[in-house]
C-alpha positions as CSV (number, residue, x, y, z in Angstrom):
1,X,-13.8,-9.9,22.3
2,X,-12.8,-7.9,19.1
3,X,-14.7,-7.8,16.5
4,X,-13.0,-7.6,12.9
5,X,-14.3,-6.7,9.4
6,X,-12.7,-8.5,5.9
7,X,-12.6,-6.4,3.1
8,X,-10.9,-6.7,-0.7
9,X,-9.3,-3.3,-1.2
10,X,-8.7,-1.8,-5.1
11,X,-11.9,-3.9,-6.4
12,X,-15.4,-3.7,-6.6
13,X,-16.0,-7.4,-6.6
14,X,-15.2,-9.7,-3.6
15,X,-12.7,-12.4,-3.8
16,X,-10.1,-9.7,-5.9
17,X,-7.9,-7.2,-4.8
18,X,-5.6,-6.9,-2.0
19,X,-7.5,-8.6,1.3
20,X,-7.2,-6.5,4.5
21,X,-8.8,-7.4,7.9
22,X,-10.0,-4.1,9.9
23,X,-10.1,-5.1,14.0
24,X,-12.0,-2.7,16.1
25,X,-10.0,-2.2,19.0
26,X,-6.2,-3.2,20.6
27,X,-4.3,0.0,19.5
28,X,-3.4,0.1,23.0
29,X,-2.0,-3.5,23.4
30,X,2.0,-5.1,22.9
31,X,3.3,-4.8,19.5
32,X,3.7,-8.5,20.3
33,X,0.0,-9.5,20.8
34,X,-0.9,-7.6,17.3
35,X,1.4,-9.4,15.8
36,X,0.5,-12.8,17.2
37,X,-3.6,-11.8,15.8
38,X,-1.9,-10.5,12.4
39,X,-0.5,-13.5,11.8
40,X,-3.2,-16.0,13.0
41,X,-5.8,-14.0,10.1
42,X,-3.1,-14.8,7.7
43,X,-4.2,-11.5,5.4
44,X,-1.0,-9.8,4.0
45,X,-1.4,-6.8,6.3
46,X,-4.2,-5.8,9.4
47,X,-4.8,-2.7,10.8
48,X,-6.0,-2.0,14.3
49,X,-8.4,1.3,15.0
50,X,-9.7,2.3,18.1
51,X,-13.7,3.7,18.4
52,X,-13.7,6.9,17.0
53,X,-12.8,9.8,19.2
54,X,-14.7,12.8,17.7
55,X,-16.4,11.1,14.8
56,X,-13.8,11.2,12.6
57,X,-10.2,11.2,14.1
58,X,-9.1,7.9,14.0
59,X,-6.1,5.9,15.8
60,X,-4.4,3.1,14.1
61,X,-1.7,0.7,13.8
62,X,-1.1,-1.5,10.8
63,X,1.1,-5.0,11.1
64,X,2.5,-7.7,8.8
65,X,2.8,-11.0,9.6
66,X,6.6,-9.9,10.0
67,X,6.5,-6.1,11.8
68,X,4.5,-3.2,12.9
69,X,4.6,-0.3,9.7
70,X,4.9,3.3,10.8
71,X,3.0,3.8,7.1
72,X,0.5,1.7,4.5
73,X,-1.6,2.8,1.8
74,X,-4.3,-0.3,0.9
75,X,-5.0,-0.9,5.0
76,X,-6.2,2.9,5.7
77,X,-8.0,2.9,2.8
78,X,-9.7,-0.6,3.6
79,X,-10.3,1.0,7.5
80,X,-11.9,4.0,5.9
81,X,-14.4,2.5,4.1
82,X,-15.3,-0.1,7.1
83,X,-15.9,3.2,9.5
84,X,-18.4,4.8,7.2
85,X,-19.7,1.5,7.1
86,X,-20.3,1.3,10.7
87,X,-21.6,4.9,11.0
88,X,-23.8,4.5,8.2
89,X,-23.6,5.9,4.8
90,X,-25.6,9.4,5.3
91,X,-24.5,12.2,4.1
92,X,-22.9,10.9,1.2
93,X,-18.7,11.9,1.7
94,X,-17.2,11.4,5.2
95,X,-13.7,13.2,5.8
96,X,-11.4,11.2,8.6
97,X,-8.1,11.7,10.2
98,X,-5.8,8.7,10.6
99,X,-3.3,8.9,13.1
100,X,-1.0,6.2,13.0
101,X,3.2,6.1,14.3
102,X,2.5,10.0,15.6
103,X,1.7,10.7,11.5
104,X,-1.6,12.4,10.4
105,X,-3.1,11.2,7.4
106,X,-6.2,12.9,6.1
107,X,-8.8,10.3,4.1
108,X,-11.7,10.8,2.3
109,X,-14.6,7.7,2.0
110,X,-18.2,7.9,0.1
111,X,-20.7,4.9,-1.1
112,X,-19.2,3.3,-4.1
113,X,-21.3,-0.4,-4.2
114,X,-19.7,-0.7,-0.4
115,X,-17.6,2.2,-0.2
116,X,-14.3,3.4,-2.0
117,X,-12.0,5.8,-0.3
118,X,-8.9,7.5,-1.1
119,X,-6.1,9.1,1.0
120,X,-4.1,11.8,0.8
121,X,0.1,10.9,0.5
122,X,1.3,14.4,1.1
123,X,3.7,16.1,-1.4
124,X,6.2,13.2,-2.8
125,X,10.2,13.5,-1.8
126,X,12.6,14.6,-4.0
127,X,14.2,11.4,-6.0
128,X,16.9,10.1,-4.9
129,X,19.0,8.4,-8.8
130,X,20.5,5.3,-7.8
131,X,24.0,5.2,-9.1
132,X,25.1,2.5,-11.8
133,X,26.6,0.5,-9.6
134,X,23.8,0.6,-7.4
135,X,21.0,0.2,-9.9
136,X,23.5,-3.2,-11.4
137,X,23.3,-4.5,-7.9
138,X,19.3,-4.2,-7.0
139,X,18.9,-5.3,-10.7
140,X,21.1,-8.7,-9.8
141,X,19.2,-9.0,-6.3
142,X,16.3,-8.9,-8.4
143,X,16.9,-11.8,-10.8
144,X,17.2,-9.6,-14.0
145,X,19.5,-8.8,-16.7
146,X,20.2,-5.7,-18.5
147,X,17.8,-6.6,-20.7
148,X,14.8,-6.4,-18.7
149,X,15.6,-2.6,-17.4
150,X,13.8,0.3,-19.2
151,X,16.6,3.1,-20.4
152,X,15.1,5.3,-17.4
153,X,16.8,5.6,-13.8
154,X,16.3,3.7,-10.8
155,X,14.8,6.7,-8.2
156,X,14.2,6.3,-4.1
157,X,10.8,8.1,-3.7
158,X,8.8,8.4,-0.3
159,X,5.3,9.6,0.1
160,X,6.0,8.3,3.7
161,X,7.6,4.8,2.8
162,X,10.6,4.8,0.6
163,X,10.1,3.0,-2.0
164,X,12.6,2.1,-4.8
165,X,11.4,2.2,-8.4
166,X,12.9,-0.1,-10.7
167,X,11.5,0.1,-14.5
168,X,11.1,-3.0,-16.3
169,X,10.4,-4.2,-19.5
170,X,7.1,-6.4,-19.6
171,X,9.4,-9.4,-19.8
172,X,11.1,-8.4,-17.0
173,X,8.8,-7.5,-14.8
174,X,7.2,-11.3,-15.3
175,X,10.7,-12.1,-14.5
176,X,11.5,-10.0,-11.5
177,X,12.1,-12.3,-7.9
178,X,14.0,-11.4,-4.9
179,X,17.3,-13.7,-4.7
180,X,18.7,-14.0,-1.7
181,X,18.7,-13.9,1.9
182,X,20.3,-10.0,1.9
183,X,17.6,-8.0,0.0
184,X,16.6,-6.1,3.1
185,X,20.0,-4.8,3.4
186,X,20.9,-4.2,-0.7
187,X,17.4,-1.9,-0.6
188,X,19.1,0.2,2.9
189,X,22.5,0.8,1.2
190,X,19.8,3.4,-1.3
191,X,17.7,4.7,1.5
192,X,14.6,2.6,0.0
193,X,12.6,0.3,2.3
194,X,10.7,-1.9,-0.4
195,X,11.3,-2.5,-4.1
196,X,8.3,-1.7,-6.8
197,X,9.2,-2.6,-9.7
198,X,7.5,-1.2,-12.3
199,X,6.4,-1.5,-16.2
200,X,6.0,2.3,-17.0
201,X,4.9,1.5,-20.6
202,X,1.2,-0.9,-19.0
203,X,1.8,1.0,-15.4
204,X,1.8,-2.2,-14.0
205,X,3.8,-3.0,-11.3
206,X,4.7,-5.6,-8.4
207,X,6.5,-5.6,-5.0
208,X,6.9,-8.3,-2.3
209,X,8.0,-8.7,1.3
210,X,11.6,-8.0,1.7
211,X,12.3,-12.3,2.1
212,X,10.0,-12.7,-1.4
213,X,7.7,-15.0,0.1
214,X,4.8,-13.1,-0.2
215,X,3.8,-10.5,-3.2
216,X,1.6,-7.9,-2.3
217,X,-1.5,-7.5,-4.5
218,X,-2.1,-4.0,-4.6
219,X,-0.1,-1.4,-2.8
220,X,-1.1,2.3,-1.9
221,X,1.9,2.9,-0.2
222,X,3.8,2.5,-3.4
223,X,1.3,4.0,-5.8
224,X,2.2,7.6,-4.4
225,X,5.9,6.9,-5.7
226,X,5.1,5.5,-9.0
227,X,3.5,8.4,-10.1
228,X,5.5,10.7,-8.5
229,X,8.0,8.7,-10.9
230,X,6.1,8.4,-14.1
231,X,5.1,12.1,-13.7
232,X,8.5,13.6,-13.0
233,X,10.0,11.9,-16.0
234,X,7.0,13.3,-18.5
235,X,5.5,9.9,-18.7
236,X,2.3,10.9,-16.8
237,X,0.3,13.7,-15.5
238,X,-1.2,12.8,-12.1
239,X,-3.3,16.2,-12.2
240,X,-5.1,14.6,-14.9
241,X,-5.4,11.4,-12.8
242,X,-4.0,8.3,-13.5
243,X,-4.6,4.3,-12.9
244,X,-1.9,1.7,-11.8
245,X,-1.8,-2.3,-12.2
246,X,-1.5,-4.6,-9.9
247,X,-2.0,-8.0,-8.6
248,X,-2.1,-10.1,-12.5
249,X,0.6,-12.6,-10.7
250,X,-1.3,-14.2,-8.3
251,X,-4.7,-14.3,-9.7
252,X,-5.8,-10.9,-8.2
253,X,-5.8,-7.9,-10.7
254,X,-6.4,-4.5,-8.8
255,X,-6.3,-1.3,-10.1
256,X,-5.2,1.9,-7.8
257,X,-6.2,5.5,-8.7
258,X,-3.8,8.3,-7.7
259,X,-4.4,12.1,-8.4
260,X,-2.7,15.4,-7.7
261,X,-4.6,18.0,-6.2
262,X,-4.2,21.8,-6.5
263,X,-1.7,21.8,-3.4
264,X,0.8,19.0,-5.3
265,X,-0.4,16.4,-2.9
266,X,-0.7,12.6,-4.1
267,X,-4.4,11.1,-3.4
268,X,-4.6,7.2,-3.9
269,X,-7.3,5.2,-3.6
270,X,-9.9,3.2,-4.8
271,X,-13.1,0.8,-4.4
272,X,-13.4,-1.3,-1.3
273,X,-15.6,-4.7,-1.4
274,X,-17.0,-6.7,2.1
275,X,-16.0,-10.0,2.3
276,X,-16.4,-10.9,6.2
277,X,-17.0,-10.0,9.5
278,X,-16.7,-11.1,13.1
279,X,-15.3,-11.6,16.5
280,X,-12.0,-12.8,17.2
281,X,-10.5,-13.8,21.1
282,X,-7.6,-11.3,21.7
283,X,-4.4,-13.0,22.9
284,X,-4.4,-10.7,26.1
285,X,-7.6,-12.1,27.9
């Protein structure tokens, strides 16, 4: 048996945020069988750890319902924040070190209610400007019209998953959908992986899966980017610290902290609320 922790990342309160389910065990199983659990818990993404090999290095691999990711922000931050839970919460602030597709992520976790945690998204890429003719065509992919696009450019930015930003008027962004079946392959002609597009004037922002069935909540892998974005055009400072909206359009507000330390990395992060625990029968047995 596995046993499995469910917890409401970028919230204090239960029942908000983005939903993550943390399974204690199977990093060492098919891509196929994690996929098969993923999918049967229904959460938008779940990440696998294995028992803690010093006390605070950490293996992990994080699924959708449609792939395994090399890189997510809200699932290690939800993982950190259930393994200080299970070591207990002495001593106040825990360091940890995720390792997850070969990729070391540092995390930080202390008692916040349950616990908040934040993790460190490296030193942001260079932007990459889409083109005209490439910001018209994710525009159209997108459902919007000139109108709903904010005089600023269109930028590729990777804190370890490419994201493109896509500013948005408020109208617009309440506008923005995926249209059609090609999206996956429109966002790979700009290097980008996923789409956030983003309201710079509220910070608010929203991204789906690349089919736009599903829209994510709240998501850390894209909050490095946006305000790598925001700051590199003068619109924020991140050493100051800054918060980011998410989630109003499906009922689930979160709110995603990101800061720049000394060294020009990105930290993003946030509250982490219990919902549910328990054991779950692993596909392999």
């Amino acid at each position: 048996m596995l046993t499995f922790r469910h917890v409401d990342v970028f919230t204090e309160t239960p029942y908000a945020g983005n939903g993550l389910i943390v399974v204690n065990g199977g990093v060492d199983a098919p891509a196929q069988q994690l996929l098969a659990i993923t999918r049967e818990l229904r959460q938008f993404e779940t990440i696998f750890v294995a028992p803690l090999e010093d006390g605070r290095r950490v293996r992990a691999r994080i699924f959708t319902a449609e792939e395994e990711l090399p890189f997510a922000g809200h699932p290690v931050i939800g993982a950190a924040a259930v393994m200080h839970e299970r070591v207990g919460p002495h001593g106040g602030e825990r360091e940890w070190t995720f390792v997850i597709a070969g990729r070391e992520i540092r995390v930080r976790s202390r008692p916040h209610g349950y616990f908040a945690a934040w993790m460190d998204q490296d030193v942001p890429s260079a932007p990459e400007t889409l083109r005209p003719e490439s910001r018209a065509a994710v525009a159209s992919a997108l459902s919007l019209s000139d109108d709903d696009l904010v005089d600023l450019p269109a930028q590729v930015i990777s804190t370890g998953l490419p994201y493109l930003i896509v500013p948005v008027t408020a109208g617009g962004l309440e506008r923005a959908r995926i249209a059609g079946p090609d999206f996956e392959a429109v966002l790979a002609a700009v290097g980008a992986k996923f789409v956030y597009v983003l309201d710079p004037a509220r910070r608010e922002g929203r991204t789906w899966d690349n089919a736009g069935a599903v829209e994510d909540v709240a998501t850390g892998s894209a909050a490095g980017p946006a305000a790598a974005y925001l700051e590199g055009l003068g619109l924020a400072d991140a050493t100051a610290g800054l918060t980011l909206h998410q989630g109003r359009f499906v009922g689930r507000p979160s709110q995603i902290a990101v800061e720049r330390d000394a060294a020009g990395h990105l930290w993003v992060g946030g509250p982490v609320a219990p919902v549910a625990q328990g054991q779950l029968q692993p596909p392999w047995t």
